[in-house]
C-alpha positions as CSV (number, residue, x, y, z in Angstrom):
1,X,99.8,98.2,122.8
2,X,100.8,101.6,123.7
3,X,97.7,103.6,125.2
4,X,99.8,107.0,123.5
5,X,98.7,105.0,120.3
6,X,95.3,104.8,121.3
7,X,94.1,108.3,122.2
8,X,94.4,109.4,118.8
9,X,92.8,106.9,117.0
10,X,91.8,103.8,118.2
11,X,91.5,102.0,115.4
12,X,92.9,98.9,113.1
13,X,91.8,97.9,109.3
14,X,93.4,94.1,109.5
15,X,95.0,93.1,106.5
16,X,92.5,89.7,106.1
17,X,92.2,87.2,103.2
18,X,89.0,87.9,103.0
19,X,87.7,90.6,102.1
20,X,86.3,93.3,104.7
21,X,85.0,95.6,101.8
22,X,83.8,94.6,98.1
23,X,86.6,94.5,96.0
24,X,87.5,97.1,93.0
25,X,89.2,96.5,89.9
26,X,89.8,98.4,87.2
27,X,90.2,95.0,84.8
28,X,86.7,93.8,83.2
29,X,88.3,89.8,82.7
30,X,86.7,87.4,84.5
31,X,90.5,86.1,85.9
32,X,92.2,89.2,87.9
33,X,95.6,88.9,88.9
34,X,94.9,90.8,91.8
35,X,92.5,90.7,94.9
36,X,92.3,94.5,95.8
37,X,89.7,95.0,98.7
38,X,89.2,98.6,101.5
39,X,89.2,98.0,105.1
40,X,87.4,101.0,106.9
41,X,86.8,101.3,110.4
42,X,85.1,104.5,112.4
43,X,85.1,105.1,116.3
44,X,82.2,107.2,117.8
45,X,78.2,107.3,117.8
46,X,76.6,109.5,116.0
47,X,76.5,110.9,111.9
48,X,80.4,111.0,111.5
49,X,83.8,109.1,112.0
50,X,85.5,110.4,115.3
51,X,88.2,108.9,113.8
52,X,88.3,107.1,110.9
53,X,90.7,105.3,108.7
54,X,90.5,103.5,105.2
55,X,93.5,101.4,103.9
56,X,93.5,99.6,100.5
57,X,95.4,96.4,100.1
58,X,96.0,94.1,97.9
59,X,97.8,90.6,96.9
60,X,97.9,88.0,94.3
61,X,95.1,85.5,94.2
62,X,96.5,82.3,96.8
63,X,99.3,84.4,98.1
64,X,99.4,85.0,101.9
65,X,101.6,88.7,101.4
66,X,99.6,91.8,101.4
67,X,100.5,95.1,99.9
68,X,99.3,98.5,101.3
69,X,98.3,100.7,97.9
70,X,97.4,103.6,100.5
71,X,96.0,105.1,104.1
72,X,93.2,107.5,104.8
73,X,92.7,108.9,108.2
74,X,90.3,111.4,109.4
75,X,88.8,113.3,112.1
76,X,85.6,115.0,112.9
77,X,84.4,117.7,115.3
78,X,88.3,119.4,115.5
79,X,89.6,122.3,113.3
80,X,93.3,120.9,112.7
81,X,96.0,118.4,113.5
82,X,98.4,115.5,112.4
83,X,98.4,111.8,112.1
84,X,100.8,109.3,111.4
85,X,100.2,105.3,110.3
86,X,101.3,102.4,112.0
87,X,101.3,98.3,111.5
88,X,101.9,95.5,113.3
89,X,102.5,92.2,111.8
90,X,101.1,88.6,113.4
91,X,102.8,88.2,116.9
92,X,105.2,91.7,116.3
93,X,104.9,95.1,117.9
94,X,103.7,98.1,116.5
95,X,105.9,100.3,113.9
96,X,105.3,103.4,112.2
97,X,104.3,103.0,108.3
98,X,104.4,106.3,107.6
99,X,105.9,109.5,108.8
100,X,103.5,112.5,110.5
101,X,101.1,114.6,108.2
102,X,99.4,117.8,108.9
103,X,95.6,117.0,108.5
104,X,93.5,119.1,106.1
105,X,90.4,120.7,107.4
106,X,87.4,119.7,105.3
107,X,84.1,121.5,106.4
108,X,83.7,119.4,109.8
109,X,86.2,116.9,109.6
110,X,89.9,116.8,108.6
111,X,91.9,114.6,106.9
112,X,95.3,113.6,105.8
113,X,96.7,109.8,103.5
114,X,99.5,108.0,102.6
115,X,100.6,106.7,99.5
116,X,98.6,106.1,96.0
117,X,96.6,104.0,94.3
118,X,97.7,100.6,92.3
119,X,99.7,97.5,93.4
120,X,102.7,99.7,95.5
121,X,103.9,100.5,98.2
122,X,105.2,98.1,101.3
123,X,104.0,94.6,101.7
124,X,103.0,92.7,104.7
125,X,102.1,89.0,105.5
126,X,98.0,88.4,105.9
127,X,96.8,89.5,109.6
128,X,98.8,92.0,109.9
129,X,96.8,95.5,111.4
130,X,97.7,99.2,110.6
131,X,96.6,102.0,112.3
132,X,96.2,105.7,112.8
């Protein structure tokens, strides 16, 4: 991997069949068509995320695609700056997902995302890691 990649945020939310946060759903049936699950990871000690990311993903039930629904990336402890998100799928080299945003200052932290919630937005197979 790139060591550019890693100054800025050195960190990857793995697109796993299993779930790495409990999964949401807006449907009350006991039968969803959908898995949706949040991977978060956070770099640093301390109180806050130095940085962080979020990404929600989701596939149908026995399939081995995943589909990226959205991206959150943040920062604490600096007043401004941009991110962009990348992936890499099983065995590939990393690509950029989505194009550079200015980060929005918020208190102590900023942030910037990517897409919108619901099933859209690009799909991937299972394993594959995104970025910020």
């Amino acid at each position: 991997m790139n060591r550019r990649l890693i100054t800025a945020a050195a960190l990857a939310a793995v697109l796993a069949p299993v779930a790495a946060a409990p999964a949401t759903s807006a449907a009350p049936t006991a039968v969803r068509a959908y898995v949706d699950t949040r991977a978060r990871d956070c770099a640093g000690e301390g109180s806050g995320c130095r940085p962080g990311v979020v990404v929600h993903h989701w596939h149908k039930r026995g399939s081995s695609a995943r589909g990226v629904g959205w991206v959150y990336a943040s920062r604490e402890g600096v007043r401004s700056g941009t991110a962009r998100w990348l992936f890499k799928k099983p065995g590939g080299t990393w690509k950029t997902g989505g194009g550079w945003k200015r980060a929005k200052r918020i208190g102590s932290f900023v942030e910037t995302s990517w897409g919108r919630d619901g099933h859209t937005g690009p799909k991937y197979p299972s394993g594959t890691e995104v970025c910020t």
